[in-house]
C-alpha positions in Angstrom: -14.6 0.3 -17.3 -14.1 -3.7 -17.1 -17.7 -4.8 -15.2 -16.2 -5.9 -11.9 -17.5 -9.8 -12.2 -15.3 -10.0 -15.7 -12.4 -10.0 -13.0 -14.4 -13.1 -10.5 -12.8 -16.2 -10.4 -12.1 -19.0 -8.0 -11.1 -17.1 -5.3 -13.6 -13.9 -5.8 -14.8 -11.4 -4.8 -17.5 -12.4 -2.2 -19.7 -9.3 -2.0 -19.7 -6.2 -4.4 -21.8 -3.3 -2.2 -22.3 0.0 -3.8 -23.5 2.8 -1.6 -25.2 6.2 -2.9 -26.9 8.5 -1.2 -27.8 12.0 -3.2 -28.9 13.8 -0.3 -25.1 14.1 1.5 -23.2 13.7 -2.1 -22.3 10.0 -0.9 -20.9 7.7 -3.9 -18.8 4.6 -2.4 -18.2 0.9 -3.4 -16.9 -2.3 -1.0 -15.5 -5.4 -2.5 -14.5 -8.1 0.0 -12.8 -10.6 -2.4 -12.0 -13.3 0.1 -12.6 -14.1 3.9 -11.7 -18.1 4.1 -8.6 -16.8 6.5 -11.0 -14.6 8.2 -12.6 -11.2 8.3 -11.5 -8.6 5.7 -9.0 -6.1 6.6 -8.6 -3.6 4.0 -8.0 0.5 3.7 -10.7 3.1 2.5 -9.4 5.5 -0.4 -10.8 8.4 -1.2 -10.0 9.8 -4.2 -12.2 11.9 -7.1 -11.6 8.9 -9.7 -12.2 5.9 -7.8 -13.9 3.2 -9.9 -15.5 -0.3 -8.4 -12.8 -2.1 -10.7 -9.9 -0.3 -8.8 -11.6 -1.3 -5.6 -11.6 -5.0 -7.0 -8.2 -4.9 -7.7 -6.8 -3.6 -5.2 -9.2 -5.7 -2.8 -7.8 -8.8 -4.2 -4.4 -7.5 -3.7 -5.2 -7.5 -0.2 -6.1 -11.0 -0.1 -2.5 -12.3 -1.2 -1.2 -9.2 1.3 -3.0 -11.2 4.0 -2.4 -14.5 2.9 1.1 -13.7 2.2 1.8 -12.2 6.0 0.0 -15.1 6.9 -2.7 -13.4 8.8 -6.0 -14.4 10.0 -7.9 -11.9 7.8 -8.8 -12.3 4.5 -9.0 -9.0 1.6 -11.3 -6.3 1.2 -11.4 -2.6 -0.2 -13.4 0.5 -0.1 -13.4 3.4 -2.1 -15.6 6.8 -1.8 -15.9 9.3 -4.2 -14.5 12.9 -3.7 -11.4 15.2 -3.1 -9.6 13.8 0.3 -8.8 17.8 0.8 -13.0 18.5 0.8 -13.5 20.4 4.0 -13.1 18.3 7.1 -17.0 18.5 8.5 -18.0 17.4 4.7 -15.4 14.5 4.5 -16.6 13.8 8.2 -20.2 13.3 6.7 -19.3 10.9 4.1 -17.0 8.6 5.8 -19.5 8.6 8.7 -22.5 8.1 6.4 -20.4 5.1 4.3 -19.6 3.6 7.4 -23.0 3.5 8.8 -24.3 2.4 5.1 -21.9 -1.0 5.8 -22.5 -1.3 9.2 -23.9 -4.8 8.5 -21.1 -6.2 6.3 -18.9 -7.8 9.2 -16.8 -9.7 7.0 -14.9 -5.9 6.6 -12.7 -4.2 8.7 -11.9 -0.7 7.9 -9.0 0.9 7.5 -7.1 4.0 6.7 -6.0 3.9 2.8 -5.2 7.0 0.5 -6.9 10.3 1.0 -8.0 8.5 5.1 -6.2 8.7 8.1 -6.4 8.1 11.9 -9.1 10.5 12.5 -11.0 9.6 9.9 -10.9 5.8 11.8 -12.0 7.1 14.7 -15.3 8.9 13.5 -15.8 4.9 12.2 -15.0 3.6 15.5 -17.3 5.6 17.1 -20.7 5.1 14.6 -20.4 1.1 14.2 -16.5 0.2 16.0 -15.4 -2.3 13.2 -12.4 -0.6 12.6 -8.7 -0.8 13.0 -5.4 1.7 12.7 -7.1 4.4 15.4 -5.4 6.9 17.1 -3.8 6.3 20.6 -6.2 8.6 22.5 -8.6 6.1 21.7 -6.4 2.5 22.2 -5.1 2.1 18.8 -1.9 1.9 16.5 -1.7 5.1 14.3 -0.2 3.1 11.3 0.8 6.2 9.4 1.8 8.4 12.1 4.3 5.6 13.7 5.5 4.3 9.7 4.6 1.6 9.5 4.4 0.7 6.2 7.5 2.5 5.6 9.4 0.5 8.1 8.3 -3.1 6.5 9.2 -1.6 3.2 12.7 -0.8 4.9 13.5 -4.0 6.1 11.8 -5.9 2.3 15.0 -3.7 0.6 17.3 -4.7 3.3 16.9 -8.5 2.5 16.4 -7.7 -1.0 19.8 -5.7 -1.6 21.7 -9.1 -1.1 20.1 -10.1 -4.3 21.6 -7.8 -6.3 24.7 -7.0 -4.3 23.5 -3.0 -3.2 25.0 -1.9 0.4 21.7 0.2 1.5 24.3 3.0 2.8 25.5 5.0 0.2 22.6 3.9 -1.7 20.4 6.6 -4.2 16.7 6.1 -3.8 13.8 8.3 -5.5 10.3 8.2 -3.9 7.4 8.8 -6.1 4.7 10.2 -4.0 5.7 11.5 -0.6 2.8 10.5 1.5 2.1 8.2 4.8 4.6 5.4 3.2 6.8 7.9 1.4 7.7 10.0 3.9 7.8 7.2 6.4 9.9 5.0 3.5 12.0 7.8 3.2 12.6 8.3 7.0 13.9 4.8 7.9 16.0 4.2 5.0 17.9 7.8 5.2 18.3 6.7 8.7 20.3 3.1 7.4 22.2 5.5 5.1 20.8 5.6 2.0 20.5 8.8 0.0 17.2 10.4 -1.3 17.4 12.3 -4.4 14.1 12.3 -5.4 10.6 12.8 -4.5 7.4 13.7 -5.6 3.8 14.8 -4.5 1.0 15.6 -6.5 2.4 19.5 -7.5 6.0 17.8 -8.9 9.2 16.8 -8.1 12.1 17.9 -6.6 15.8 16.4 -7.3 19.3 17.0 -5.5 21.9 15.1 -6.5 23.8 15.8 -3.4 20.7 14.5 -1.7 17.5 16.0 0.2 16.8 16.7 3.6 14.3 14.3 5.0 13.3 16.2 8.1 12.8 19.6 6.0 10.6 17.7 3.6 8.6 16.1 6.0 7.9 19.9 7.8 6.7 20.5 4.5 4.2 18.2 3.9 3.2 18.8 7.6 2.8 22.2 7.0 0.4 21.3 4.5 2.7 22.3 1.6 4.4 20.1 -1.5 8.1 18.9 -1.5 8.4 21.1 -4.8 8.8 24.1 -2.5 12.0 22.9 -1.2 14.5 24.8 -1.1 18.2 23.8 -2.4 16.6 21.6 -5.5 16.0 21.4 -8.6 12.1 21.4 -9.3 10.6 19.3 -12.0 7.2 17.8 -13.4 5.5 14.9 -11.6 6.6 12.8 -14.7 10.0 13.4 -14.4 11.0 11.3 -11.6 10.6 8.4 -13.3 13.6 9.5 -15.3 15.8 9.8 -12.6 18.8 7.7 -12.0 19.1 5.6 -9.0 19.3 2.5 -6.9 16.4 2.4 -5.5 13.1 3.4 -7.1 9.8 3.3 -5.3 6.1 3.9 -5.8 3.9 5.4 -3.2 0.9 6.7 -4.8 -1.7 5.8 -7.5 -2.0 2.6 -9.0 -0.3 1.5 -12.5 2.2 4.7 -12.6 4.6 2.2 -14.2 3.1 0.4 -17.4 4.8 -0.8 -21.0 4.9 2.9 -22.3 7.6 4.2 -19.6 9.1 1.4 -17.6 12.0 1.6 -20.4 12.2 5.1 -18.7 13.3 3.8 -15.4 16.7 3.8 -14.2 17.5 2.1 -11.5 18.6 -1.6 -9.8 15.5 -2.5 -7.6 11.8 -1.7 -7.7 10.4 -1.5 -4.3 6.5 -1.1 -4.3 5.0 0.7 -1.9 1.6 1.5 -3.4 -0.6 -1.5 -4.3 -0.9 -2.3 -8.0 1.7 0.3 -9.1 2.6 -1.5 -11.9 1.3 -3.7 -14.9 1.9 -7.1 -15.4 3.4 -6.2 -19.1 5.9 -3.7 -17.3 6.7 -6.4 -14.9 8.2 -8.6 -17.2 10.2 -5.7 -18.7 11.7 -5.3 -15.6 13.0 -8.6 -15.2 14.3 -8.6 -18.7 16.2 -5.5 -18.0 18.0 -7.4 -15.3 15.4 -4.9 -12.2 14.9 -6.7 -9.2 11.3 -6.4 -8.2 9.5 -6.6 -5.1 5.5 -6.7 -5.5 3.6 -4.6 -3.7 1.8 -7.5 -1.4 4.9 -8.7 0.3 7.3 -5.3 0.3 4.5 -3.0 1.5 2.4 -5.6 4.3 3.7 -3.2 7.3 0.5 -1.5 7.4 -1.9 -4.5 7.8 0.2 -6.9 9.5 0.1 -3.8 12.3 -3.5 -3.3 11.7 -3.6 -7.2 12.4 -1.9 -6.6 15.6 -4.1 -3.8 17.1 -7.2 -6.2 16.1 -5.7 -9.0 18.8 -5.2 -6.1 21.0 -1.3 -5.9 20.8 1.0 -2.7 21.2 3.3 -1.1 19.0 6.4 -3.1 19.5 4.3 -6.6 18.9 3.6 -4.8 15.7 6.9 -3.7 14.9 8.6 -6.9 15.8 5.6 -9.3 13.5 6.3 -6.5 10.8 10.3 -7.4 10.6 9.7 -11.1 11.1 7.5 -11.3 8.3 8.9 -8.9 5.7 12.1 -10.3 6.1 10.8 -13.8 5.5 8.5 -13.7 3.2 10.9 -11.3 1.3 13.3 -13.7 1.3 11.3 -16.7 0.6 9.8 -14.9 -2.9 13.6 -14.0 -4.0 15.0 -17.1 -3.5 11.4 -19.2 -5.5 11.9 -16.9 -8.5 15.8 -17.1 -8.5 15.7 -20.9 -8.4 12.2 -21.0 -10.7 13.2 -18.7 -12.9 10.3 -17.1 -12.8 8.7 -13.7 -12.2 9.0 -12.2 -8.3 5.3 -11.5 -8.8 4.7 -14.9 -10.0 6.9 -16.8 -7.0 4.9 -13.8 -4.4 1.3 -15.1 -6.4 2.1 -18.5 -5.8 2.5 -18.5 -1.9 -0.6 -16.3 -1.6 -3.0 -18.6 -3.4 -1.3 -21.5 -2.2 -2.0 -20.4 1.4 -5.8 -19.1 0.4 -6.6 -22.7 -1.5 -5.7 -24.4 1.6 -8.1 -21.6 3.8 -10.6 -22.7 1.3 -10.7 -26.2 1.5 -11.4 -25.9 5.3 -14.6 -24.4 4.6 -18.2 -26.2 4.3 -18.6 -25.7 0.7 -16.0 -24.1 -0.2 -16.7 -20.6 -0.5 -14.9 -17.4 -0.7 
């Protein structure tokens, strides 16, 4: 594993914090890579093989999220250590004992990430109340419950289908890792028309050329089952959904899923990601050589913080819904039409705005710091 100040450069990270404590089986690292815009705002994963250079990355990831949504917040991440399907009073232990551990680091917010959710948020809120995306019994904006990512993600593929001339009905979209953005993805873009064929969880996939039904998947998962227990499909390894032909493809789970050894593999017209850092730089450029339009994961999947921005300023839902369309559609937009008239890479065009809007957060401050 890289050491995570081999990845420090002009913009960060600020703080590296790693937590242990034996006694409750407590492992946990926070990077909060930049706050010139402002306080952090950035998920907590949980996952068995978390490492403090995944945290880093995906901690600066949030930074050009921020920057890019054009948020007062700068980026930050958390990561603990474990199995998110531990028994609840155990996982109610750790996050309460991580959170309690950090109390002091104010420049980060927490929110839910992989392997979190609302209720894990409010057992935050109520040992040190720095903490966004809470349930409604206790005033907040259930992110994953309401979709939100899913529904900034919906609107990033509706300005983006004008790039490569795709009518969103009718459309074939796969979905790798039906989760709180897949499901929700899923949801709202079945709802504009578009067909999905494919899914997957962390048990396999399940394909129907014909289509699935998004409601009976979503009982599933509910029901605490995987989509490969669908029935009416034809059930495959995790593996093979990157094989399957589409329009639409888009990652929703683990970080770099897509890399130089299988983007060939991929089949499809636009790359939608909906998972941060779900894809290597290397595979990147593949994609555009292939003639794939891209949408990095900072600008297409922002729903989720620009709504956790919104419940911090003490908004409602439909400010949060409204700042999410505004925004993904814009900034969408914006990074299309840079890398269409640069010729350059959509990750490149989406980089450039971030930093640009960072460096100018920067140059405000009294020396200059992250």
């Amino acid at each position: 594993m890289k050491d995570v100040f081999n990845l420090a450069d002009d913009l960060g990270p600020f703080k590296v914090i790693h937590v242990h404590e034996p006694g409750i089986g407590l492992k946990g690292v926070l990077v909060v890579d930049n706050v010139a815009r402002g306080p952090s705002i950035g998920g907590v994963r949980m996952a068995t093989d978390v490492t403090t250079e995944e945290c880093a990355r995906l901690a600066r990831a949030m930074t050009f999220k921020n920057a890019a949504a054009d948020l007062a917040h700068g980026g930050g991440k958390a990561v603990l250590a474990g199995d998110p399907k531990m028994p609840k009073a155990q996982k109610e232990t750790l996050i309460r004992g991580f959170c309690r551990a950090l109390e002091e680091v104010e420049q980060y917010i927490f929110a839910p990430d992989m392997g979190t959710d609302e209720e894990c948020m409010a057992w935050v809120k109520d040992e040190i109340g720095r903490v966004v995306a809470l349930p409604r019994e206790v005033g907040g904006i259930p992110l994953d419950e309401i979709g939100a990512t899913g529904f900034g993600l919906s609107h990033a593929i509706d300005v983006a289908a004008e790039f490569c001339d795709l009518e969103i009905r009718g459309a074939r979209f796969v979905v790798q890792g039906f989760g709180a953005v897949g499901k929700h993805a899923t949801r709202f873009l079945s709802a504009a028309g578009a067909i999905p064929v494919a899914v997957s969880d962390s048990a396999g996939t399940i394909y129907n050329a014909d289509g699935l039904d998004v409601d009976h998947l979503i009982a599933l998962k509910s029901a605490g089952k995987s989509v490969t227990e669908y029935e009416g499909g034809e059930r495959r390894d995790g593996d093979a959904i990157i094989d399957i032909e589409c329009d639409i493809w888009i990652p929703a789970a683990r970080p770099d899923v897509i890399q130089e050894g299988n983007v060939d593999r991929l089949k499809t017209r636009m790359f939608v990601q909906g998972a941060n850092i779900p894809i290597t730089y290397a595979a990147e450029k593949k994609l555009q050589q292939r003639g794939i339009l891209n949408i990095p994961d900072f600008i297409a999947n922002a729903g989720g913080v620009i709504c956790a921005a919104t419940e911090y300023q003490g908004g409602g839902e439909t400010a949060a819904f409204a700042a999410i369309e505004e925004k993904l559609r814009r900034n969408t937009r914006e990074v299309l039409e840079t890398a269409q008239r640069e010729q350059v890479l959509t990750r490149d065009a989406a980089l450039a705005l971030a930093r640009r809007r960072v460096e100018q957060a920067m140059s405000y401050r009294r020396w200059n710091i992250f």
